[in-house]
C-alpha positions as a Markdown table, in Angstrom:
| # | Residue | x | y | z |
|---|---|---|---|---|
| 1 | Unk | -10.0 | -0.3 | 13.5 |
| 2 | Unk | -11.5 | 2.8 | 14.5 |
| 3 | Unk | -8.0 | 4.3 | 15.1 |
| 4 | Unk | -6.7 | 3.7 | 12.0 |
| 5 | Unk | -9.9 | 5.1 | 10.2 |
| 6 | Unk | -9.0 | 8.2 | 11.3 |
| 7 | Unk | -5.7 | 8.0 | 10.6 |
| 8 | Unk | -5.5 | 6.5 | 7.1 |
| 9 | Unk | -7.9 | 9.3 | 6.2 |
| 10 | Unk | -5.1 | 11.6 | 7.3 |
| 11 | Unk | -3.1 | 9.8 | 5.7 |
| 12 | Unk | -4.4 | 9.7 | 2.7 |
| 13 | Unk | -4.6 | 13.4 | 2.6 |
| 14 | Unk | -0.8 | 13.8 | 3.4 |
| 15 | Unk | 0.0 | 11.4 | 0.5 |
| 16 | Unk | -2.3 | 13.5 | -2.0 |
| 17 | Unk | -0.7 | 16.7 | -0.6 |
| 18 | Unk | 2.7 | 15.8 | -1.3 |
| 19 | Unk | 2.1 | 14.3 | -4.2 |
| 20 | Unk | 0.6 | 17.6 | -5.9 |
| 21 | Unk | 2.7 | 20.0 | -4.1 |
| 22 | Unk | 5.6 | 18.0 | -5.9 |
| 23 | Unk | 4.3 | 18.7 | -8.8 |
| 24 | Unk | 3.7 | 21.9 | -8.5 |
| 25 | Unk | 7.6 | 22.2 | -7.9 |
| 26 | Unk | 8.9 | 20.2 | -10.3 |
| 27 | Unk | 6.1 | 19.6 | -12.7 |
| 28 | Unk | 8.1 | 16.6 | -13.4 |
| 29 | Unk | 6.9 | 12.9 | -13.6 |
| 30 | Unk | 10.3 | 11.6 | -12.4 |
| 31 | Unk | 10.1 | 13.3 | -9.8 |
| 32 | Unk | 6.5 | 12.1 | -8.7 |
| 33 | Unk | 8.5 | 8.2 | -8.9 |
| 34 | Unk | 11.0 | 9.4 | -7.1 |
| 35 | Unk | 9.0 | 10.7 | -3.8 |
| 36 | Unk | 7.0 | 8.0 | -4.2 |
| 37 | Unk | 10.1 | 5.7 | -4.4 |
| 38 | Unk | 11.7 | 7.3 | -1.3 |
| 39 | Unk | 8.5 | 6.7 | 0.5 |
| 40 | Unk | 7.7 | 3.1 | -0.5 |
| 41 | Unk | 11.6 | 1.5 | -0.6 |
| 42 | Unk | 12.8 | 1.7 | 2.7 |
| 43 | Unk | 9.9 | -1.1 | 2.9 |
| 44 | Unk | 11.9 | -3.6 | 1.0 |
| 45 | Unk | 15.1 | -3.5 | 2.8 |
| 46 | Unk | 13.7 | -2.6 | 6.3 |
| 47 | Unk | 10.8 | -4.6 | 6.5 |
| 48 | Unk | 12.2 | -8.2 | 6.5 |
| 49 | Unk | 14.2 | -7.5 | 9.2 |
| 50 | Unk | 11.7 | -5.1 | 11.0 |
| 51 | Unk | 9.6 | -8.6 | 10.5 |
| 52 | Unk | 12.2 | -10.7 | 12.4 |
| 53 | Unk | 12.3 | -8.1 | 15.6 |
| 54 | Unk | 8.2 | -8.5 | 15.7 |
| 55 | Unk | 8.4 | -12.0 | 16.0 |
| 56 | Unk | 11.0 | -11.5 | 19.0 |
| 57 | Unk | 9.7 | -8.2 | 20.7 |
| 58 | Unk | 6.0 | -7.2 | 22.1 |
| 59 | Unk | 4.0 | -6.4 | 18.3 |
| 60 | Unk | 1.5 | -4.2 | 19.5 |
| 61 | Unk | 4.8 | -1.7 | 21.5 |
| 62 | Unk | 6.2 | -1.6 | 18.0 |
| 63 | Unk | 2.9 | -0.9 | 16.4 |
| 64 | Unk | 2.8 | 2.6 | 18.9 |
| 65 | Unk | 5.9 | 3.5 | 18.7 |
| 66 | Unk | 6.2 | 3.8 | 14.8 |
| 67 | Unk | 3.0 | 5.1 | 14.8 |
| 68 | Unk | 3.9 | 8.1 | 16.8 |
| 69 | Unk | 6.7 | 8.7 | 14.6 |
| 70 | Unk | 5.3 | 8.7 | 11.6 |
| 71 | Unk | 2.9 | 11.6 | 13.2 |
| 72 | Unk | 5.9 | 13.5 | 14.1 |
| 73 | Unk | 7.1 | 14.0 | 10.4 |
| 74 | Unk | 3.5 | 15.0 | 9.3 |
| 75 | Unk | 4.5 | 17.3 | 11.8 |
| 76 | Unk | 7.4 | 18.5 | 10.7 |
| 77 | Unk | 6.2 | 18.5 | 7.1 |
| 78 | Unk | 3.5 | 21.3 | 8.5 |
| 79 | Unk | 6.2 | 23.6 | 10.1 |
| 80 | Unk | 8.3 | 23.7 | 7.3 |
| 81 | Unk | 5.3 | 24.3 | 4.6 |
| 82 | Unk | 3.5 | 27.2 | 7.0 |
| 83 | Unk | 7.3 | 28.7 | 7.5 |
| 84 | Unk | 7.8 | 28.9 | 3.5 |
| 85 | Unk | 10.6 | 26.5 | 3.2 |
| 86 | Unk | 8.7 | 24.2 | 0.9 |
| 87 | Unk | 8.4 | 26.9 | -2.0 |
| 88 | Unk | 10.8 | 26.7 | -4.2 |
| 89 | Unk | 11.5 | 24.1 | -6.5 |
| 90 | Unk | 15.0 | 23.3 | -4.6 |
| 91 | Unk | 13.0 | 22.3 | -1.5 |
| 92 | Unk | 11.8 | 19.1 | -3.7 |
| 93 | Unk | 14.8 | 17.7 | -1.3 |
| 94 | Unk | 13.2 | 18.1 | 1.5 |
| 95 | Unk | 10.7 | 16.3 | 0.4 |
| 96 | Unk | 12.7 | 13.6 | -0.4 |
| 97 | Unk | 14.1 | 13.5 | 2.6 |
| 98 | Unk | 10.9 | 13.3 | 5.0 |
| 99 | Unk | 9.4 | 10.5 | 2.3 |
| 100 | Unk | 12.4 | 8.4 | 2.9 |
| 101 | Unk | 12.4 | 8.8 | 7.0 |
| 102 | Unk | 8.6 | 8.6 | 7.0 |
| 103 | Unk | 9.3 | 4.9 | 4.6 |
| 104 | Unk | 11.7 | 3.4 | 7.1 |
| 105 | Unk | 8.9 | 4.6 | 9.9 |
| 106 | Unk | 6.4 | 2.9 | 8.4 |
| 107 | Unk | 8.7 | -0.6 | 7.7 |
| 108 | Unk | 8.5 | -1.1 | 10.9 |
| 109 | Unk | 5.0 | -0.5 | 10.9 |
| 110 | Unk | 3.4 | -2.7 | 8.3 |
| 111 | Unk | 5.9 | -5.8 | 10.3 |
| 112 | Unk | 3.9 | -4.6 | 13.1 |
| 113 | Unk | 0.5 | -4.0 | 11.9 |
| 114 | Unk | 0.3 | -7.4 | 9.6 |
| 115 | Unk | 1.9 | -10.1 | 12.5 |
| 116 | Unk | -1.0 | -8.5 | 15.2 |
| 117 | Unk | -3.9 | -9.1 | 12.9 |
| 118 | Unk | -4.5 | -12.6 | 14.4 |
| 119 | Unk | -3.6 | -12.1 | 17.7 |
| 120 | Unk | -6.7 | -9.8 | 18.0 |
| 121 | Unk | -9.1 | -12.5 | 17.4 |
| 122 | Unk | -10.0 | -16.2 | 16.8 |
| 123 | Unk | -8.9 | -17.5 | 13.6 |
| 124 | Unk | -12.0 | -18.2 | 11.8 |
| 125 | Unk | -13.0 | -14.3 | 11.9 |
| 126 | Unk | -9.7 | -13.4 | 10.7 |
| 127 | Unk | -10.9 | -13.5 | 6.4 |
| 128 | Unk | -13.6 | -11.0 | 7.1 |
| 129 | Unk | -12.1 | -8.9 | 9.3 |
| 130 | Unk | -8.3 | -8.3 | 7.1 |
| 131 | Unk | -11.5 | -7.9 | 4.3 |
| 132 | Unk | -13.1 | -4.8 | 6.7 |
| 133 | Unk | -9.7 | -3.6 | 7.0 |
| 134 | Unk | -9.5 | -3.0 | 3.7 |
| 135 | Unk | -12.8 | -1.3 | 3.1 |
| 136 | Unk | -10.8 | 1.2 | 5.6 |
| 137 | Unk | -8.6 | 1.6 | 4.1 |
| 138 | Unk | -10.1 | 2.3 | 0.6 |
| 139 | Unk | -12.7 | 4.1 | 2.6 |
| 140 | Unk | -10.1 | 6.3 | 3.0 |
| 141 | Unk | -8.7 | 6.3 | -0.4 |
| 142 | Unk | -11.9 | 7.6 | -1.5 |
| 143 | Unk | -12.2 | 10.4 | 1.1 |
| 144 | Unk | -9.0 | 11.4 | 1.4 |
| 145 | Unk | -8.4 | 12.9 | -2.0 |
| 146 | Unk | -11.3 | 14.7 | -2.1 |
| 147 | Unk | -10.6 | 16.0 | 1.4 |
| 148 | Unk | -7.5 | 16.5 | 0.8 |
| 149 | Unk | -8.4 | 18.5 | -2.5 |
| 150 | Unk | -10.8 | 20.9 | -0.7 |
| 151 | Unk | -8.3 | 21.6 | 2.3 |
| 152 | Unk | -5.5 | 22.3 | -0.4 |
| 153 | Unk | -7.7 | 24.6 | -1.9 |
| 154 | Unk | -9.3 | 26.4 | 0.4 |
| 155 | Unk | -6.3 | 26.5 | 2.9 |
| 156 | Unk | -2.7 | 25.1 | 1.6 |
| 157 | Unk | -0.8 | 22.1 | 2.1 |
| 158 | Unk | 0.4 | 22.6 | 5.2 |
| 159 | Unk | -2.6 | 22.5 | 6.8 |
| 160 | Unk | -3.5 | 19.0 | 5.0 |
| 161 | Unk | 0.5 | 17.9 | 6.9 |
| 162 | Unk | -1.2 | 19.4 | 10.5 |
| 163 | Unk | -4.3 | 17.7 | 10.2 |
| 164 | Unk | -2.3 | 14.1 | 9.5 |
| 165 | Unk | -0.3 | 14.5 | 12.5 |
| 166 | Unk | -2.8 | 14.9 | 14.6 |
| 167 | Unk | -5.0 | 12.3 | 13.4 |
| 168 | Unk | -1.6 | 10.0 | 13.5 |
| 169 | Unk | -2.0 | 11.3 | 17.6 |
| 170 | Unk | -5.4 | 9.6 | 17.8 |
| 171 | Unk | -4.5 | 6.7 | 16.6 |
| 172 | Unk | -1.5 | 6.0 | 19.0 |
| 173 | Unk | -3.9 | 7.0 | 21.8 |
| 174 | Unk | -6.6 | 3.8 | 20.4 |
| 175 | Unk | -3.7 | 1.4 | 20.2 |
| 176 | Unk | -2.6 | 2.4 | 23.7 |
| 177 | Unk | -6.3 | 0.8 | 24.8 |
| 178 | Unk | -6.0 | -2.2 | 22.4 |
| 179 | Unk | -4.6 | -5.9 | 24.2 |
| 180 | Unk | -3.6 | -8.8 | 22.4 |
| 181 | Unk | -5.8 | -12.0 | 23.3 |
| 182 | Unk | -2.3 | -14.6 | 23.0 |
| 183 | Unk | 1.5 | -14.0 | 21.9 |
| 184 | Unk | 3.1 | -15.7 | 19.4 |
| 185 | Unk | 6.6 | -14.1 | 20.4 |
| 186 | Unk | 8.3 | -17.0 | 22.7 |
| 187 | Unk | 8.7 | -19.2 | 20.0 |
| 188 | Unk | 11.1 | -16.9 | 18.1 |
| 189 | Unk | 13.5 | -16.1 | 20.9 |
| 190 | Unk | 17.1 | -16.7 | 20.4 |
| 191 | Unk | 19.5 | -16.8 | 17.8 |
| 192 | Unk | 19.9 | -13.1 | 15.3 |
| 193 | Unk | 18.0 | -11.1 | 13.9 |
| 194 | Unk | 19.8 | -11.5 | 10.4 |
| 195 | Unk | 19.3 | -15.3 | 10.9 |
| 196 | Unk | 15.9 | -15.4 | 11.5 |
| 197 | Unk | 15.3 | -12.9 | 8.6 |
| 198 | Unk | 16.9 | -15.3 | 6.3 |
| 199 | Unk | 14.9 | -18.3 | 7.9 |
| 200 | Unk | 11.6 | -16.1 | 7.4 |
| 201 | Unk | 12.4 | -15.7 | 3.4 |
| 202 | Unk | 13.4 | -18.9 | 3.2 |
| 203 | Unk | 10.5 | -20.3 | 4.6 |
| 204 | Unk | 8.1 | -18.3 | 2.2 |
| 205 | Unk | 10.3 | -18.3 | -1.1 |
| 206 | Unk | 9.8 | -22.5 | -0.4 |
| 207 | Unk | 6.1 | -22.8 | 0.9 |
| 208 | Unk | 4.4 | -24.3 | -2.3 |
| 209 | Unk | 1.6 | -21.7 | -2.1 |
| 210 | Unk | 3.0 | -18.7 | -0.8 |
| 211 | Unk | 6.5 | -18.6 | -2.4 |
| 212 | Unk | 4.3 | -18.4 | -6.0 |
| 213 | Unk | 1.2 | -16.3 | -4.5 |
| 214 | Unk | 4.1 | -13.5 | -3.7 |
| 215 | Unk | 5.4 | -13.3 | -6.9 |
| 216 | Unk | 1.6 | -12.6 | -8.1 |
| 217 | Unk | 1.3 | -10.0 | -5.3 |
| 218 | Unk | 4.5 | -8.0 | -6.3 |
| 219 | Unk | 3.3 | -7.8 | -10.5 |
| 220 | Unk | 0.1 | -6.4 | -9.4 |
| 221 | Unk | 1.8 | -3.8 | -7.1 |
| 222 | Unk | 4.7 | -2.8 | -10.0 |
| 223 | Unk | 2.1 | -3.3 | -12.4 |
| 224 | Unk | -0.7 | -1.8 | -11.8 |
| 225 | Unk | -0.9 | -0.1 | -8.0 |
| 226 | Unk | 2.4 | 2.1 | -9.2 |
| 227 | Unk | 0.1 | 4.0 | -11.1 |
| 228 | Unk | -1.5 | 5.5 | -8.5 |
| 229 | Unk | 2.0 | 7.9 | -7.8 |
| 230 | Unk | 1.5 | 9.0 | -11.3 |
| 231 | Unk | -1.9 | 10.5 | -11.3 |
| 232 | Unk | -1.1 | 14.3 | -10.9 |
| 233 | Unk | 0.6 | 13.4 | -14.4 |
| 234 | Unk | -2.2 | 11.7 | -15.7 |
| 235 | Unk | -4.8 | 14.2 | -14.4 |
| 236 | Unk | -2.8 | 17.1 | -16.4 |
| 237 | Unk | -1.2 | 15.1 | -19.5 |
| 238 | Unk | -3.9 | 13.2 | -20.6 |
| 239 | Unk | -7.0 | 14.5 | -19.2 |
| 240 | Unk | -6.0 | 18.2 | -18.3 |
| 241 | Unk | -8.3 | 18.2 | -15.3 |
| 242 | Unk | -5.8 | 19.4 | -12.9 |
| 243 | Unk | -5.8 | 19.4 | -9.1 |
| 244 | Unk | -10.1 | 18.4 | -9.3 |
| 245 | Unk | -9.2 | 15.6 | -11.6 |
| 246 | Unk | -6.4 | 14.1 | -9.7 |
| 247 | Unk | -8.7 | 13.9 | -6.6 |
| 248 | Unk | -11.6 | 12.5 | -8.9 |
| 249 | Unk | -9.3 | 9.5 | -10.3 |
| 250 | Unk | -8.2 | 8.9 | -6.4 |
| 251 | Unk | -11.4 | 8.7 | -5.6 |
| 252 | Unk | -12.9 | 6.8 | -8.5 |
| 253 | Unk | -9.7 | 4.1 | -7.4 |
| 254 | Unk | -10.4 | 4.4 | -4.1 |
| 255 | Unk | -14.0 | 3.4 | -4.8 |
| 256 | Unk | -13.2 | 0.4 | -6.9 |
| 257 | Unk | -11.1 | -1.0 | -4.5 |
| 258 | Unk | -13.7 | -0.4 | -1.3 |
| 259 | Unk | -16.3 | -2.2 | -3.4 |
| 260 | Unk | -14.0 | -5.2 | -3.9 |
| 261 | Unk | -13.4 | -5.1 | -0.2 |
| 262 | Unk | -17.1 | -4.9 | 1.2 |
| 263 | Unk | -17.3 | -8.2 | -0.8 |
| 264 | Unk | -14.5 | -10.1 | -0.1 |
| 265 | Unk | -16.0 | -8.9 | 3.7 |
| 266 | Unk | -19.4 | -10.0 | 2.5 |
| 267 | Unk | -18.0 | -13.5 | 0.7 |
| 268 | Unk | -15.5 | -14.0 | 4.0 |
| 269 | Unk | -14.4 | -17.7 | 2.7 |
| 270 | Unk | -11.4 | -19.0 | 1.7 |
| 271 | Unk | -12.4 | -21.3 | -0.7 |
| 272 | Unk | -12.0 | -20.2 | -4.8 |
| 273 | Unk | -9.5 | -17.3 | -3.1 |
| 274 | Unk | -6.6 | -18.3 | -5.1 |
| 275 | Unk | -7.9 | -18.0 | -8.5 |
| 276 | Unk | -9.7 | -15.1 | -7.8 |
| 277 | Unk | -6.3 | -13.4 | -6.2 |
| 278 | Unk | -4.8 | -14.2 | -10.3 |
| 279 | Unk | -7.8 | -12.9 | -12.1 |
| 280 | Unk | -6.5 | -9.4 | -10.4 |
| 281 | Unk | -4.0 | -9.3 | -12.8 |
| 282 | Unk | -6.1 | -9.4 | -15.8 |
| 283 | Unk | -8.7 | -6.9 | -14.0 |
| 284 | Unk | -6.1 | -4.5 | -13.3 |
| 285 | Unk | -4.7 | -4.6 | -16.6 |
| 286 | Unk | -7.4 | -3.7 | -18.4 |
| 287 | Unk | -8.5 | -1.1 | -15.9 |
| 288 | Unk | -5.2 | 0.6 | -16.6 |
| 289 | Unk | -6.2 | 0.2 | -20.8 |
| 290 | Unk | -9.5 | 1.8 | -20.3 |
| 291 | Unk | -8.1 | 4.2 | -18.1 |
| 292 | Unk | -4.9 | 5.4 | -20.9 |
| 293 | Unk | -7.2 | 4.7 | -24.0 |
| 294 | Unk | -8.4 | 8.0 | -24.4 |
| 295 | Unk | -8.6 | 11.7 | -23.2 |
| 296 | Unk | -11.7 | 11.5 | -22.0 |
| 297 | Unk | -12.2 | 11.8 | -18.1 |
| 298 | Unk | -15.0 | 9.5 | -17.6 |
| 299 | Unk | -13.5 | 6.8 | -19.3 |
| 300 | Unk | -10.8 | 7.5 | -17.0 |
| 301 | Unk | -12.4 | 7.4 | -13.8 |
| 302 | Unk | -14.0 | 4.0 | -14.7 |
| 303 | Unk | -10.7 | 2.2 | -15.5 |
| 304 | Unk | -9.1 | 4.0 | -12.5 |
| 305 | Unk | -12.1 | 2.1 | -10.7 |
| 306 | Unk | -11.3 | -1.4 | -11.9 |
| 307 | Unk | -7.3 | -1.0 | -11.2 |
| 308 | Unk | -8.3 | -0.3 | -7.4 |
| 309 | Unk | -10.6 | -3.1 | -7.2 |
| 310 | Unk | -7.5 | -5.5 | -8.5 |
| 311 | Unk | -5.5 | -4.0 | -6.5 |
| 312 | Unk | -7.3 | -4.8 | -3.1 |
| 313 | Unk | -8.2 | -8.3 | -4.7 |
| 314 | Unk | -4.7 | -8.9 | -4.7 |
| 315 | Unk | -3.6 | -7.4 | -1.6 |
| 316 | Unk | -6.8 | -8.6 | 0.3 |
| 317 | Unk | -6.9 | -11.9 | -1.1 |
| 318 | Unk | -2.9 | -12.1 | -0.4 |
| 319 | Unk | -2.6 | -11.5 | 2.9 |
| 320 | Unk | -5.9 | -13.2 | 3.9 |
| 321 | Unk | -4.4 | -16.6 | 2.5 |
| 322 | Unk | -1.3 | -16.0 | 4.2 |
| 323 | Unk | -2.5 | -15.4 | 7.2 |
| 324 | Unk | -4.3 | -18.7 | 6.9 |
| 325 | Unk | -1.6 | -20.6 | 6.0 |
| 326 | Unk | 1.7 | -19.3 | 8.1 |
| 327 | Unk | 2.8 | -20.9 | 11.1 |
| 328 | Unk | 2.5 | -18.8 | 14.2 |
| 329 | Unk | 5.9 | -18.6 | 15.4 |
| 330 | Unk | 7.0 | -17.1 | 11.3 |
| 331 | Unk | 4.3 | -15.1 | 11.1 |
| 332 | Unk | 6.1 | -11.7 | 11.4 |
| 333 | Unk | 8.5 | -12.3 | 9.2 |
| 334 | Unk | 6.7 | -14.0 | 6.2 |
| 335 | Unk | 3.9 | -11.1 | 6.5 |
| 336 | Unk | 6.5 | -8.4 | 6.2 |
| 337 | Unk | 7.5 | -10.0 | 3.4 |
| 338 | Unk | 3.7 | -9.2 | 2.2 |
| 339 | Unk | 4.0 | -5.6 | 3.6 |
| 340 | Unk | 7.7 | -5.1 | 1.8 |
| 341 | Unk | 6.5 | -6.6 | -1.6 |
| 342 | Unk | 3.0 | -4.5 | -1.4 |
| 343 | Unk | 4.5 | -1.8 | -0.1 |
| 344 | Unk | 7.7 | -1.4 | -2.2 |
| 345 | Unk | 6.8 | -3.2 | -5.5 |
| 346 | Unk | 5.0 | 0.4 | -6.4 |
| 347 | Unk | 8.3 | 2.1 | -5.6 |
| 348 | Unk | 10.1 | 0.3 | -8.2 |
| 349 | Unk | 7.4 | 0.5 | -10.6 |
| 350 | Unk | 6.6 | 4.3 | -9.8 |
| 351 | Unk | 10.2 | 5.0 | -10.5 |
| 352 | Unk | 10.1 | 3.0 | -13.9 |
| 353 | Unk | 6.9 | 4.2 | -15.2 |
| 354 | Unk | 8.1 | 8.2 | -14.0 |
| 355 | Unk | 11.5 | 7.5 | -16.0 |
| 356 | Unk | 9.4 | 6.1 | -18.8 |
| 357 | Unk | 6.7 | 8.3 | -18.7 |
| 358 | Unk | 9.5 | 11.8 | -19.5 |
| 359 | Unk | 10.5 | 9.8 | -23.0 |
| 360 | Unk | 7.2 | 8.5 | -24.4 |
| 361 | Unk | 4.4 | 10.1 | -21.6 |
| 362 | Unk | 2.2 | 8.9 | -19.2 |
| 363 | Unk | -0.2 | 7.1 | -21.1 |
| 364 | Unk | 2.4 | 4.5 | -23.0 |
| 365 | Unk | 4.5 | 4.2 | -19.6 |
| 366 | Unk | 1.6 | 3.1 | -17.5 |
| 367 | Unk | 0.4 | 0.6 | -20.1 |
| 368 | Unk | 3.6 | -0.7 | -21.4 |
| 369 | Unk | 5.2 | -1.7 | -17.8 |
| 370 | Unk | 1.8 | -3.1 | -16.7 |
| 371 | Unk | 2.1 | -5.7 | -19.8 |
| 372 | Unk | 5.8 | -6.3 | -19.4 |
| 373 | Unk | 5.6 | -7.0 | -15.8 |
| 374 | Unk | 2.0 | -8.9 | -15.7 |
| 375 | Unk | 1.5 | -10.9 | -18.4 |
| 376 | Unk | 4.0 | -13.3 | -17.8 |
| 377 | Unk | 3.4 | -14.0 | -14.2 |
| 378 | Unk | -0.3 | -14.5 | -15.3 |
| 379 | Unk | 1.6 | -17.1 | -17.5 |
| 380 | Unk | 3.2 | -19.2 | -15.4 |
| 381 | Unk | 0.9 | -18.9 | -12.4 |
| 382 | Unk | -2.3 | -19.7 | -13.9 |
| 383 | Unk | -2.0 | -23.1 | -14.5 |
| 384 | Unk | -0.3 | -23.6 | -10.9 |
| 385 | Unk | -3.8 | -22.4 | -9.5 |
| 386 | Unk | -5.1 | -25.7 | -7.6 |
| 387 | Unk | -1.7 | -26.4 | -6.1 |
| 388 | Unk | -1.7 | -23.3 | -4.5 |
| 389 | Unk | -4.8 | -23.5 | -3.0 |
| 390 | Unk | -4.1 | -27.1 | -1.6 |
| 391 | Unk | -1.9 | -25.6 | 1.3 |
| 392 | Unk | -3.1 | -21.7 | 0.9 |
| 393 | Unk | -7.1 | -22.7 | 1.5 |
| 394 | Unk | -7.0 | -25.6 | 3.9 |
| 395 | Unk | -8.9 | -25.2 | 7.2 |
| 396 | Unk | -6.4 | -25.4 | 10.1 |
């Protein structure tokens, strides 16, 4: 945990800084879905599979090694910005390029990361702490912005790549100390990889409570986390606030969903998880309203807060029931199907609200795909509620 605080700050920063200096380029909203899109869909057809190799190889190995790598293209993102080759608005590719590589990296990852959770403790402390991990990670959501808004202005983006990588360094040198307390990888031995990535879906897609509970996970992440790609668009079109308001509606996100987290920490139960995990549809949905009804900044910031709490009620509340629920020997491969749809949904809807967003702007895009892609899950899954919970929320 303390190694990826570090990192996810860094992180966090990197995502800011390439986020703006695509603008900058391009001053394009397609193009904002499209990085984002290049960084975020390698997740949906890596991941499964990256999920099936966890289950069969040594997790916390894979965890280093794709750790490391996704340092060295922070890296290389640095040489190329201090050496002037990301410039012009051509060099957009390039871009492009290191968002897709760094995606595929980080597949492999989040099949990693999500199948070691509960290997690094006893079960019963397993809510609260994937609930801490959040408030981490939002932590960082909230600092990182703004850190990464003060380094871009005070030095350039470059330096914003530098300092990721070598905060990416730190964290490979903390999971290098970390051991595993039992391994869940004899099981899933034998047989293909292909084989066993099909079993995996299969066995989630029919799992009364987790089959339905994903579908809910990926309309939140189309719906209303892909809106957090288009917020260099939103600072300027709707609020022309510019690089200070782009950080301030990060941060005010961020904060929203670090709040949410420190009490689902603070609540660390399963019971009631399941209904609460669909109310983050509603909440995010009107955050994204409040946040697109007018042009001032405060209202902004305060539905930019309530779509990041949803967010990490859906995420948090996601993979803690999950976790609770998937047998040991799946476990890699049903929680990367968690890390593809949470990961990736906001590729696709990143791409669709950018596309959207050049014919009728910013404000109608985000809205319009958040109701189109929401409001009928909420629909069918509502009344589905207690027969989740029966197999999501049982002690085991």
């Amino acid at each position: 945990m303390s190694g990826a605080a570090v990192s996810l700050f860094g992180m966090w920063a990197q995502r800011i800084a390439v986020g703006w200096l695509t603008w900058e380029l391009t001053n394009s909203e397609l193009w904002l879905g499209l990085i984002a899109f290049a960084d975020l869909f390698p997740t949906v057809v890596i991941t499964p599979i990256a999920g099936a190799i966890a289950d069969r190889t040594n997790r916390l190995w894979m965890a280093r090694i794709s750790q490391f790598l996704a340092g060295c293209q922070a890296f290389v993102l640095a040489w190329m910005a201090f050496n002037g080759h990301l410039s012009e608005a051509e060099d957009v590719w390039w871009l492009l390029a290191l968002s897709l590589f760094l995606g595929v990296v980080m597949a492999f990852a989040t099949a990693a990361r999500l199948s070691m959770v509960p290997l690094l403790m006893k079960p019963e402390f397993v809510p609260s702490a994937v609930a801490n991990d959040a408030v981490i990670f939002n932590s960082a959501r909230v600092v990182g912005p703004m850190l990464a808004a003060w380094i871009i202005a005070t030095w350039d983006t470059g330096t914003a790549f530098l300092i990721n990588g070598c905060v990416f360094m730190v964290f490979v040198v903390c999971l290098m100390i970390v051991r595993l307390i039992r391994d869940e990888s004899q099981k899933s031995r034998g047989g293909n990889v292909i084989s066993q990535t099909v079993d995996g879906v299969c066995a989630a897609a029919q799992h009364p409570g987790i089959g339905p509970l994903l579908l809910v996970l990926s309309a939140v992440a189309v719906g209303v986390k892909s809106f957090f790609d288009l917020l260099p668009a939103v600072a300027d079109e709707i609020f022309g606030a510019g690089v200070d308001g782009f950080a301030q509606l990060a941060a005010s996100g961020g904060a929203g969903a670090v709040g949410c987290a420190v009490w689902l920490a603070v609540r660390g139960r399963l019971e009631g998880l399941t209904a609460l995990t669909l109310v983050s549809m509603v909440i995010g949905g009107l955050g994204l309203f409040v946040m697109c009804l007018s042009n001032y900044l405060w209202l902004g910031l305060m539905g930019a807060f309530f779509a990041g709490a949803a967010v990490t009620l859906s995420g948090t509340g996601t993979q803690t029931l999950m976790q609770n629920a998937v047998e040991g020997h799946l476990r890699g491969r049903v929680m990367a199907i968690y890390g593809m749809l949470h990961r990736g949904g906001p590729a696709l809807g990143a791409l669709a609200m950018g596309a959207a967003a050049e014919i009728v702007g910013a404000k109608y895009a985000i809205i319009g795909v958040c109701v189109i892609v929401c409001l009928p899950v909420l629909t069918w899954s509502w009344p589905k509620r207690e027969k989740m919970a029966k197999t999501l929320e049982m002690t085991r």
